[in-house]
FIKOLZA-1660 file (N, C-alpha, C; in steps of 0.1 Angstrom, whole numbers, plus 5000, padded with zeros to 4 digits):
% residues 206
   i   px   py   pz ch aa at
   1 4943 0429 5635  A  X  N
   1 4934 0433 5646  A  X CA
   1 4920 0431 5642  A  X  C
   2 4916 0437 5629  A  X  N
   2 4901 0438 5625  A  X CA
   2 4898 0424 5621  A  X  C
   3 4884 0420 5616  A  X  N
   3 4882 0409 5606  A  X CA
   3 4886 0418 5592  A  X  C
   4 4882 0399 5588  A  X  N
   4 4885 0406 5572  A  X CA
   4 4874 0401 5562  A  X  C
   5 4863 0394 5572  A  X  N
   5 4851 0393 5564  A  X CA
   5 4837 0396 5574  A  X  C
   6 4825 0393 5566  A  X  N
   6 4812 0398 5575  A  X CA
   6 4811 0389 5581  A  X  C
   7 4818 0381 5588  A  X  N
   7 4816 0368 5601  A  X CA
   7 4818 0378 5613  A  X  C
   8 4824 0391 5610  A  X  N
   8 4829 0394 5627  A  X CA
   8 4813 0401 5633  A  X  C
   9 4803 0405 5624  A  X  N
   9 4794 0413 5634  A  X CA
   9 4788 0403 5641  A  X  C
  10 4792 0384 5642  A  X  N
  10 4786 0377 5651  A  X CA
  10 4793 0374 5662  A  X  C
  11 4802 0381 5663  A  X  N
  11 4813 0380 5672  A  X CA
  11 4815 0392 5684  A  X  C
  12 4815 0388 5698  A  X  N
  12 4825 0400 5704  A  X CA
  12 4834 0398 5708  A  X  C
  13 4843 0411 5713  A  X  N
  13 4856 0410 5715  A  X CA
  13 4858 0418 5732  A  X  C
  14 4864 0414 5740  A  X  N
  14 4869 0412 5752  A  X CA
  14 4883 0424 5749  A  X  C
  15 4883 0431 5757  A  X  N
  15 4892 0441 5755  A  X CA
  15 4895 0445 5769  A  X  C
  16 4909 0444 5772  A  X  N
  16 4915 0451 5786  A  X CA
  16 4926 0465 5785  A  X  C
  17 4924 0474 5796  A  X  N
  17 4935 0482 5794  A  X CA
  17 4946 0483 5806  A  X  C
  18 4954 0496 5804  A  X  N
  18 4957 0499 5817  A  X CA
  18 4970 0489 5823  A  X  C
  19 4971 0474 5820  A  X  N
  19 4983 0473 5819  A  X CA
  19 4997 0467 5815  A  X  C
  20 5006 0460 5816  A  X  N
  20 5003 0449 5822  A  X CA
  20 5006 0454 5837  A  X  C
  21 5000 0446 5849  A  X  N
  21 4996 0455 5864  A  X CA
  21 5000 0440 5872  A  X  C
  22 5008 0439 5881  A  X  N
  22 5004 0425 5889  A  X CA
  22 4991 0426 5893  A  X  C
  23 4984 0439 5899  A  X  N
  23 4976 0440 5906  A  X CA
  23 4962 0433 5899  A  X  C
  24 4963 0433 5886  A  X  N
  24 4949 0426 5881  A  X CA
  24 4953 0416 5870  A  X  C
  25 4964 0414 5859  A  X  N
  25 4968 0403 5847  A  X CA
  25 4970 0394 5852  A  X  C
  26 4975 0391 5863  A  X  N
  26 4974 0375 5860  A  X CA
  26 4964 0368 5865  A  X  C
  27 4958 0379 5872  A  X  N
  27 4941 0367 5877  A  X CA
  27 4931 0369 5862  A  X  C
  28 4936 0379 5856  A  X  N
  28 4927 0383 5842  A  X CA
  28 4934 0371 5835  A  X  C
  29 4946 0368 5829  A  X  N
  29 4951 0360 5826  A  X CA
  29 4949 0345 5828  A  X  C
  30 4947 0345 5840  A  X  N
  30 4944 0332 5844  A  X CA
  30 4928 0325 5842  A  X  C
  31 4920 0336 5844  A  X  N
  31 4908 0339 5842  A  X CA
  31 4902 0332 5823  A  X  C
  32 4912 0339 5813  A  X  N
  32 4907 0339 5802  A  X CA
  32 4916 0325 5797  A  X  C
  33 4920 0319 5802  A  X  N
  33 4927 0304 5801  A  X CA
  33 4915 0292 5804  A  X  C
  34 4912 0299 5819  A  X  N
  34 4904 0290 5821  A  X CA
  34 4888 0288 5812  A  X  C
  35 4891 0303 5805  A  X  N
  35 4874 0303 5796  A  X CA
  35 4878 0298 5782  A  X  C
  36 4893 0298 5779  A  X  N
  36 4898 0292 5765  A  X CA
  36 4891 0300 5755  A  X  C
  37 4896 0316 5755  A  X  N
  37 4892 0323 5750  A  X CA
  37 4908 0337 5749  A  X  C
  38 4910 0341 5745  A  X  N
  38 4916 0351 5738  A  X CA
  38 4913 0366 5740  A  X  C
  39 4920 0378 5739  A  X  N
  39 4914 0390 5739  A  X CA
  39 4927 0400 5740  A  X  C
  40 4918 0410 5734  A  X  N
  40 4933 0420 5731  A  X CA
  40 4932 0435 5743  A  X  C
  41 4946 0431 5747  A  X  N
  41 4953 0437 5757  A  X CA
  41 4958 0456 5755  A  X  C
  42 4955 0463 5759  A  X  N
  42 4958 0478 5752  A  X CA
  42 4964 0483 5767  A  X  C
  43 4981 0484 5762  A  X  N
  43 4990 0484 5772  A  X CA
  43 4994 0495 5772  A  X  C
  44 5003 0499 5788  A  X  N
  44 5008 0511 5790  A  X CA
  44 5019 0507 5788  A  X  C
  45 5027 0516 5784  A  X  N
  45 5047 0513 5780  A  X CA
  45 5051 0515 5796  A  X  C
  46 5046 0524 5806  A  X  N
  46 5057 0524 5814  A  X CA
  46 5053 0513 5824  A  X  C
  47 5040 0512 5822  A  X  N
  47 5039 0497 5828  A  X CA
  47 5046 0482 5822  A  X  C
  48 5047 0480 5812  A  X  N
  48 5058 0469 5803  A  X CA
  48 5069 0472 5809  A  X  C
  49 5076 0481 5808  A  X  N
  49 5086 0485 5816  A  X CA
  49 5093 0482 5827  A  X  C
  50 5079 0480 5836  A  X  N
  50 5083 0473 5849  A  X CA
  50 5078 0459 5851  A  X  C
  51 5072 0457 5842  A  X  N
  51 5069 0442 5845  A  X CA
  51 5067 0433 5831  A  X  C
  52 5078 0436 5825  A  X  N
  52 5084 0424 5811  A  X CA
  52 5077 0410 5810  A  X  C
  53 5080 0408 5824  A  X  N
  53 5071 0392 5823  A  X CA
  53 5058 0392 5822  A  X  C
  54 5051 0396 5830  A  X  N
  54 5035 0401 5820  A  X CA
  54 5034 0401 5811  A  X  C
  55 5043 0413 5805  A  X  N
  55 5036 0414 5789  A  X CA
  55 5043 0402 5781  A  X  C
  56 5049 0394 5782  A  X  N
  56 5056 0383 5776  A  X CA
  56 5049 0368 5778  A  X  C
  57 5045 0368 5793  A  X  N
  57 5034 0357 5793  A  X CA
  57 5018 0365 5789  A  X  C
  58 5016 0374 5787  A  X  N
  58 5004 0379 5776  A  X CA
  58 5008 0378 5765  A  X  C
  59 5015 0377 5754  A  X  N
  59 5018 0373 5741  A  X CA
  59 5020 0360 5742  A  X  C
  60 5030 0354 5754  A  X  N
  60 5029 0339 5748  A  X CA
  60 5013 0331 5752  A  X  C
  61 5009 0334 5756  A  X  N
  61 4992 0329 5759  A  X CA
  61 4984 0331 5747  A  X  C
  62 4992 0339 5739  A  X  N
  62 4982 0339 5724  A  X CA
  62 4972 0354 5722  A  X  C
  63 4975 0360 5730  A  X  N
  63 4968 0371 5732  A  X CA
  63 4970 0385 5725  A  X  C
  64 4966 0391 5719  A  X  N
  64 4968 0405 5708  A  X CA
  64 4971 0418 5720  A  X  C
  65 4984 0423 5719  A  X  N
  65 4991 0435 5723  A  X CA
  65 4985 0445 5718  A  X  C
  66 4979 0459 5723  A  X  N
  66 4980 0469 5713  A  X CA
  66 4985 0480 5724  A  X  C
  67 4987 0490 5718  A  X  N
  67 4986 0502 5729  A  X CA
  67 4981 0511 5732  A  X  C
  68 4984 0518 5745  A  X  N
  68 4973 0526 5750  A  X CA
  68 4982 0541 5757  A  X  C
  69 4991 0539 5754  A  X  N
  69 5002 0549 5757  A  X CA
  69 5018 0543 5767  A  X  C
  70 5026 0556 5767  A  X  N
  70 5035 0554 5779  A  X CA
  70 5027 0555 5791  A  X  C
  71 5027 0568 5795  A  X  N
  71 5021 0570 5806  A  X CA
  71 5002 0571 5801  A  X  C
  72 4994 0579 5811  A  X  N
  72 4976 0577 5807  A  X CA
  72 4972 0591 5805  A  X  C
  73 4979 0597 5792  A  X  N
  73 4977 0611 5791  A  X CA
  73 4967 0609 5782  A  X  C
  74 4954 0620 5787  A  X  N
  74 4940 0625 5781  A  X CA
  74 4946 0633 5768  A  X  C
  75 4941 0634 5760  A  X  N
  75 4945 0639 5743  A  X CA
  75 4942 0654 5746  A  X  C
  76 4933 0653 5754  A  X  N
  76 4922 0667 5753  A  X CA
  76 4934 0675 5763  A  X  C
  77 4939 0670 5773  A  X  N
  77 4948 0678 5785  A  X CA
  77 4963 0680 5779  A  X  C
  78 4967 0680 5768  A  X  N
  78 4977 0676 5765  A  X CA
  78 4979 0685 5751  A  X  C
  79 4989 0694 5751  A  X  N
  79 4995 0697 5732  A  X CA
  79 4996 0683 5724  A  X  C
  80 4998 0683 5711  A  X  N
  80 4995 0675 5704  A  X CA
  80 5016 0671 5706  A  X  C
  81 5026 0673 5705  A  X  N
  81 5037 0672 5709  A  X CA
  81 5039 0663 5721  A  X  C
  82 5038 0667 5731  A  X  N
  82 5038 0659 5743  A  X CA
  82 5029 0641 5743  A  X  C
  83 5019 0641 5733  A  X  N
  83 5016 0629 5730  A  X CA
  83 5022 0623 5721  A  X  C
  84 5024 0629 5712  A  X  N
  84 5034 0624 5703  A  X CA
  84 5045 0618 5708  A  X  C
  85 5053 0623 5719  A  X  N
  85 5064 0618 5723  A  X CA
  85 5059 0608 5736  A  X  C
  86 5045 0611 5742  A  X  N
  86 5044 0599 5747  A  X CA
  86 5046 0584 5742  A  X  C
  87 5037 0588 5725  A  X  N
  87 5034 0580 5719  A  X CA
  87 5045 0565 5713  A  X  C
  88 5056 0580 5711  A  X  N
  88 5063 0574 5705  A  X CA
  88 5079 0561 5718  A  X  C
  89 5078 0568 5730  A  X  N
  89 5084 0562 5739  A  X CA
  89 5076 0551 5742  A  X  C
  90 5064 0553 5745  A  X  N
  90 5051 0539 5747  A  X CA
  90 5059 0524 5737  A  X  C
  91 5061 0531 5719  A  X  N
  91 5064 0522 5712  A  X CA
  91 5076 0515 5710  A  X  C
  92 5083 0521 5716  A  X  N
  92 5101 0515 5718  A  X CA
  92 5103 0510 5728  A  X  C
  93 5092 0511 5738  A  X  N
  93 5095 0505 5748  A  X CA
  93 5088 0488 5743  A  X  C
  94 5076 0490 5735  A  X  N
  94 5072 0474 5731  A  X CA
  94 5081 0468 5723  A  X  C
  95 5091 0476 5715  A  X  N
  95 5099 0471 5710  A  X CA
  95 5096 0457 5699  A  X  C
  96 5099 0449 5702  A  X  N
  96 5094 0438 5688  A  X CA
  96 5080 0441 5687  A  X  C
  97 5069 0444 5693  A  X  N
  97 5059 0442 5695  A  X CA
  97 5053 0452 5686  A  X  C
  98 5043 0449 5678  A  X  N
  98 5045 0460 5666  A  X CA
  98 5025 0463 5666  A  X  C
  99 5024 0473 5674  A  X  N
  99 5008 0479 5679  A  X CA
  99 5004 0480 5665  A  X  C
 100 4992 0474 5662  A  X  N
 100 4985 0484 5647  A  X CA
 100 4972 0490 5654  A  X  C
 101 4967 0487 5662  A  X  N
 101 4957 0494 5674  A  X CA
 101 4959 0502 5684  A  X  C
 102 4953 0515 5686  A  X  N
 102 4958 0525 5695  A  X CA
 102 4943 0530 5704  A  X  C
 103 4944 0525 5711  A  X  N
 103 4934 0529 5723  A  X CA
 103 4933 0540 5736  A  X  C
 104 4927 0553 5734  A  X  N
 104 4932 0567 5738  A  X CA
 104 4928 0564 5751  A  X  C
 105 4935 0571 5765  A  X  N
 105 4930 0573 5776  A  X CA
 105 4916 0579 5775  A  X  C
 106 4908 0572 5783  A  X  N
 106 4894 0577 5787  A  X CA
 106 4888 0577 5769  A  X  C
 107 4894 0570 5759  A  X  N
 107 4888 0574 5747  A  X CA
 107 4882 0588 5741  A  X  C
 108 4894 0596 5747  A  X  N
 108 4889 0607 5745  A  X CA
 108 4899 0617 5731  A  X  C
 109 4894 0620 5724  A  X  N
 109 4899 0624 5707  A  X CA
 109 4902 0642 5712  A  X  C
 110 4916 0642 5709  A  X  N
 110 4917 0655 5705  A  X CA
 110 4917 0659 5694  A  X  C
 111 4916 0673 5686  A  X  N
 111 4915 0673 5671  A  X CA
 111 4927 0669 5664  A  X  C
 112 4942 0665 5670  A  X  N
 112 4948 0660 5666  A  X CA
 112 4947 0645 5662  A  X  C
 113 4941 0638 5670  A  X  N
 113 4940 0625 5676  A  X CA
 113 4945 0612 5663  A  X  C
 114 4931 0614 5658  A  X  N
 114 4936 0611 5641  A  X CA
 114 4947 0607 5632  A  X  C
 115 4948 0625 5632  A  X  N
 115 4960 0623 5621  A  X CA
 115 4971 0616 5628  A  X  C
 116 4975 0619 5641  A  X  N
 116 4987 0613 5649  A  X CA
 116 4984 0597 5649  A  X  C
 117 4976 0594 5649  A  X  N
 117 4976 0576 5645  A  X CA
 117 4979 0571 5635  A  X  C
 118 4972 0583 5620  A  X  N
 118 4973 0573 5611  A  X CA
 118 4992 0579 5607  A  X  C
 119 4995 0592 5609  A  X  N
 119 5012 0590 5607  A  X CA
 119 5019 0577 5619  A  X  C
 120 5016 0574 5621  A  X  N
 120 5020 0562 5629  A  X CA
 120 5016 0545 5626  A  X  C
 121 5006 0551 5616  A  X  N
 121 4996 0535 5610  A  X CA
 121 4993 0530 5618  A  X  C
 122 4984 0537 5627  A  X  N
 122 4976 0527 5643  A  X CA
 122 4963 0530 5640  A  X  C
 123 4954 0524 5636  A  X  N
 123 4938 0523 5645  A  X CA
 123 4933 0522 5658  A  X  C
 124 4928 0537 5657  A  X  N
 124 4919 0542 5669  A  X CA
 124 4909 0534 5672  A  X  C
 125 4909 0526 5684  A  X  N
 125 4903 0517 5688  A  X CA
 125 4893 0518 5700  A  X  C
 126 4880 0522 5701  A  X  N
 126 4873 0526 5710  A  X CA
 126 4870 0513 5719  A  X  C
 127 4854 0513 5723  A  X  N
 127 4845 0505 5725  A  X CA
 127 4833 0502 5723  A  X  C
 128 4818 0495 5723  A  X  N
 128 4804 0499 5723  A  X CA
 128 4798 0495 5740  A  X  C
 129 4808 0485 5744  A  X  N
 129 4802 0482 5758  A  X CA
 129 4813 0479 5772  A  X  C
 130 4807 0491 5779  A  X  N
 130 4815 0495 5793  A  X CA
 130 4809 0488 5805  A  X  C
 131 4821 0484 5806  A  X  N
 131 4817 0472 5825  A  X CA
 131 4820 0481 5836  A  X  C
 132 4825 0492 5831  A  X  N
 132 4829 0505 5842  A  X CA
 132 4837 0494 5856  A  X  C
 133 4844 0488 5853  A  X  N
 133 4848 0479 5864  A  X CA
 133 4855 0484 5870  A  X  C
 134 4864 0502 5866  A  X  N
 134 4872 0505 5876  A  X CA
 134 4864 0510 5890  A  X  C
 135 4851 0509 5889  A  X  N
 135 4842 0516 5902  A  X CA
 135 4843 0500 5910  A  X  C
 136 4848 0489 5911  A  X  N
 136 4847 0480 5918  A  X CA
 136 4838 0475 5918  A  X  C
 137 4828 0474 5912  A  X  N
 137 4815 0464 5913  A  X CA
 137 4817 0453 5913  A  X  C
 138 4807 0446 5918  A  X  N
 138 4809 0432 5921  A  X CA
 138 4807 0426 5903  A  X  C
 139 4810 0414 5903  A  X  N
 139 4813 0409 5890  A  X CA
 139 4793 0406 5886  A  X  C
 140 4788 0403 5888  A  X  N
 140 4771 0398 5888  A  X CA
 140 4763 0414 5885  A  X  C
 141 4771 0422 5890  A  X  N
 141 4765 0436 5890  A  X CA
 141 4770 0440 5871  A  X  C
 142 4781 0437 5873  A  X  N
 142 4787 0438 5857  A  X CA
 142 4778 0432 5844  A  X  C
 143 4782 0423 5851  A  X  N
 143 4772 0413 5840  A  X CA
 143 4760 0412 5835  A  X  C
 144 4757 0415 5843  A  X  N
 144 4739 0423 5841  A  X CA
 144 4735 0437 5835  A  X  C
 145 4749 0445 5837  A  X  N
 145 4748 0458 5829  A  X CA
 145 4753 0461 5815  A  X  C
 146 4759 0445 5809  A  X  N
 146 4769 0450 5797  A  X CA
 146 4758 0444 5787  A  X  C
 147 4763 0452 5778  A  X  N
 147 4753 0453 5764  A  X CA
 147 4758 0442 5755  A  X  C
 148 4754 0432 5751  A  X  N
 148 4765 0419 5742  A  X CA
 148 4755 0420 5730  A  X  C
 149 4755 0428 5721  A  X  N
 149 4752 0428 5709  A  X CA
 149 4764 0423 5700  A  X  C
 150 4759 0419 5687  A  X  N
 150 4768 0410 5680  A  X CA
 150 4776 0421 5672  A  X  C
 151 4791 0420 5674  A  X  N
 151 4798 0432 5670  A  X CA
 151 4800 0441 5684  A  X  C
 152 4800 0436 5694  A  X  N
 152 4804 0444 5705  A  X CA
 152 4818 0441 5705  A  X  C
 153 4823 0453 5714  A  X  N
 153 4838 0454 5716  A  X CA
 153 4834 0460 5733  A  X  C
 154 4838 0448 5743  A  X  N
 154 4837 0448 5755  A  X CA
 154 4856 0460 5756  A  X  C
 155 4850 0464 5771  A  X  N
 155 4859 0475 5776  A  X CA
 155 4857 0469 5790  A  X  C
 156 4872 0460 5793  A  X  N
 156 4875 0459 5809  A  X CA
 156 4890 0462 5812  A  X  C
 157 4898 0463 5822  A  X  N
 157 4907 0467 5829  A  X CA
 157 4918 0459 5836  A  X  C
 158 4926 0454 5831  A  X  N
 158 4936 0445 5843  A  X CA
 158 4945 0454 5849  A  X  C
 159 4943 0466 5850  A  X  N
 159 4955 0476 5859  A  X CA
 159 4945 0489 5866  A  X  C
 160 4949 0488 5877  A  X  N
 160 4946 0500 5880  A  X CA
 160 4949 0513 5875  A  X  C
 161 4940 0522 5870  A  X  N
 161 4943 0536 5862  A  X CA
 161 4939 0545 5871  A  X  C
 162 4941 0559 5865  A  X  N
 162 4937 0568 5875  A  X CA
 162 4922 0569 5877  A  X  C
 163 4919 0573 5890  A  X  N
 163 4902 0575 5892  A  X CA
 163 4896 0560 5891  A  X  C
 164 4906 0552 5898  A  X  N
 164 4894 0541 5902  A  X CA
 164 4894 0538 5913  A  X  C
 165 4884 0531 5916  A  X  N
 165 4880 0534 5933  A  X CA
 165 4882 0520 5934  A  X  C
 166 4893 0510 5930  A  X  N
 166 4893 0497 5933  A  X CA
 166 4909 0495 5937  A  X  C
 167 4912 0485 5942  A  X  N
 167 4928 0483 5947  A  X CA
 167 4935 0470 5943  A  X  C
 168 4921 0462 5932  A  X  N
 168 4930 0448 5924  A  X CA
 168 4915 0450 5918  A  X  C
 169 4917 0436 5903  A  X  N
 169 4911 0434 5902  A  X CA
 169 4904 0422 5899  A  X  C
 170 4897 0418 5909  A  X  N
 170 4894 0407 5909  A  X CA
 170 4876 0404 5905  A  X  C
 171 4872 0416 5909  A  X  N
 171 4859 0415 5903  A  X CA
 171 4858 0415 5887  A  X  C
 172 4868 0422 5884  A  X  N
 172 4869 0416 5864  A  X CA
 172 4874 0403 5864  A  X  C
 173 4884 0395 5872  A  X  N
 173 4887 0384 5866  A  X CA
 173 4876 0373 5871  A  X  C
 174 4869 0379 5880  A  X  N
 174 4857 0370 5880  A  X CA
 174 4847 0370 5869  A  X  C
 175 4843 0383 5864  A  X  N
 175 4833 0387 5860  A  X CA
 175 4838 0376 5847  A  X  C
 176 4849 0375 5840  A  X  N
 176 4852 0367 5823  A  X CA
 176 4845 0355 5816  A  X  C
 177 4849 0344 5834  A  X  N
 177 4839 0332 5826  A  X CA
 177 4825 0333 5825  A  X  C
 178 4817 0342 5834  A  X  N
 178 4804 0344 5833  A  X CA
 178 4799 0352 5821  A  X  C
 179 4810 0361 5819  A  X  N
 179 4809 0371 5806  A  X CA
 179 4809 0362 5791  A  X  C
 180 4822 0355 5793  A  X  N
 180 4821 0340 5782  A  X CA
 180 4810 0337 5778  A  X  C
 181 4801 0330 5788  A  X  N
 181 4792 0322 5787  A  X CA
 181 4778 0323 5783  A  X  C
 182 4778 0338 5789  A  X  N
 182 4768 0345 5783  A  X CA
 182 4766 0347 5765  A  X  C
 183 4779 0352 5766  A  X  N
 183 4782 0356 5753  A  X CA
 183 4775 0343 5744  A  X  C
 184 4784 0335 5749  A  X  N
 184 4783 0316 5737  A  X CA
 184 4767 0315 5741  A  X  C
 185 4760 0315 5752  A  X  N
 185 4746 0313 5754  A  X CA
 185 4737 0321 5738  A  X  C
 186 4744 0335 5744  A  X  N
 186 4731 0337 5726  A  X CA
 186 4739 0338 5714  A  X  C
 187 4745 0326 5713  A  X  N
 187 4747 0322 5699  A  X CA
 187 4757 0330 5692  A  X  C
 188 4769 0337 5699  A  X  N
 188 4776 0345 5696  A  X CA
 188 4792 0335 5698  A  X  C
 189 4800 0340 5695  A  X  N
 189 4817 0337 5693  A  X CA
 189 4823 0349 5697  A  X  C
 190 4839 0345 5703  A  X  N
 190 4845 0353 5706  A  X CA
 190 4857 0353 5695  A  X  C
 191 4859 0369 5695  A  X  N
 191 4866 0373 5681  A  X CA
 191 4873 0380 5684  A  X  C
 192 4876 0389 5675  A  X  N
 192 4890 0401 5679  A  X CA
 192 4881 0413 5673  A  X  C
 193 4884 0425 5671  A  X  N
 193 4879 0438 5670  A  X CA
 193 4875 0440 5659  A  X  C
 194 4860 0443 5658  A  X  N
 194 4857 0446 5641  A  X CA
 194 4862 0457 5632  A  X  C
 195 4862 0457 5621  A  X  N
 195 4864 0468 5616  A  X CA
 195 4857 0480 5617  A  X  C
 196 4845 0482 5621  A  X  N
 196 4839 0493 5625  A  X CA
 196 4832 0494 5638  A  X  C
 197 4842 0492 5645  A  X  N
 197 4845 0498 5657  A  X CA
 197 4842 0509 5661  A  X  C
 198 4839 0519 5669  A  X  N
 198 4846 0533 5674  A  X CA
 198 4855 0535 5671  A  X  C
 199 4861 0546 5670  A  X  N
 199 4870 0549 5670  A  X CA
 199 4877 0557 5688  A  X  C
 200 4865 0559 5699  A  X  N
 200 4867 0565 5711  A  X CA
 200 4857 0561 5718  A  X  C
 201 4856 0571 5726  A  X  N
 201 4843 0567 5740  A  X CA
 201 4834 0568 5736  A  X  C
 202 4818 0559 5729  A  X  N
 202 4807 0561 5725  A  X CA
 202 4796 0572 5732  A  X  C
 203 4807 0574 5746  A  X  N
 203 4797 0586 5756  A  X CA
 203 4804 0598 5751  A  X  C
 204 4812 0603 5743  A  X  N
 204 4822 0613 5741  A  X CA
 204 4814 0617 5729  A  X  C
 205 4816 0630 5723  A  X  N
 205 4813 0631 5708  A  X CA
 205 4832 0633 5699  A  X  C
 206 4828 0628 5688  A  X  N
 206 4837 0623 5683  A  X CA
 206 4839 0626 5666  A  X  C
% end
């Protein structure tokens, strides 16, 4: 998942959650083909569940699986037990697919949060730049508001989660090639997740 040398703080990384979703992967999908570019997917188990082919044409497209739970339980709303067993049903349900990245709902850390990853050997995987694209903004509105420092780790969505005020999403699979291009414009590459990352929501304390 991370680099493994000082080349990645010239790089960012493209990050989706939430599903695999018909409602938004395959135009995301289709989207990041057309930009010939890569990016790692942080999936729900009960969504793989229902839709196998998704997550199987997202692995064979070359794309990095991690996870983000079974269901979209907040750490903070939750005993540390009941995540755990989310945790752990999320990962049998990927079954071959073997997560070393763990991406919390709403990136939000309970005081368990931690230790329940690393007994599991997953990295807590935040973000530094939010497209907030579950509010439906138009894709131009997005792109104008994301922060592409070198060493960013972009935060977008191919499923609908709770508390979004959108019904597909097409304004992220728009938003990608322009997002691309920007990126390659100031002299940047697209990568996979640095090692010093967040570990959660950079708006959260942590």
């Amino acid at each position: 998942m991370a680099f493994s040398d000082g080349v990645e703080r010239e790089h960012v990384a493209l990050t989706f959650d939430d599903g695999p979703d018909p409602r938004g992967t395959p135009a995301v999908l289709e989207a990041l083909a057309a930009a010939g570019v890569r990016a790692t997917f942080f999936v729900l188990g009960e969504r793989a569940e229902r839709e196998p082919a998704l997550l199987a044409q997202t692995l064979a497209e070359g794309h990095v699986v991690e996870v983000h739970g079974h269901a979209h339980l907040r750490h903070t709303e939750h005993p540390r037990e009941a995540v755990e067993a989310d945790l752990r049903r999320a990962l049998a349900t990927l079954g071959d697919v073997r997560p070393t990245g763990w991406r919390l709902p709403w990136g939000d850390l309970a005081p368990y949060s931690r230790a329940l990853a690393a007994e599991h050997g997953l990295t807590l995987v935040g973000w530094t730049a939010d497209t907030h694209d579950w509010r439906g903004d138009a894709a131009e509105l997005m792109l104008d508001s994301v922060a592409l420092e070198p060493g960013a780790v972009v935060l977008m969505h191919d499923g609908i989660g709770p508390g979004a005020r959108r019904v597909d999403c097409v304004q992220t699979a728009r938003l990608v090639g322009p997002l691309v291009g920007r990126i390659r414009a100031r002299g940047l590459q697209l990568g996979g997740i640095p090692s010093d990352a967040p570990v959660g929501n950079p708006d959260f304390a942590s």
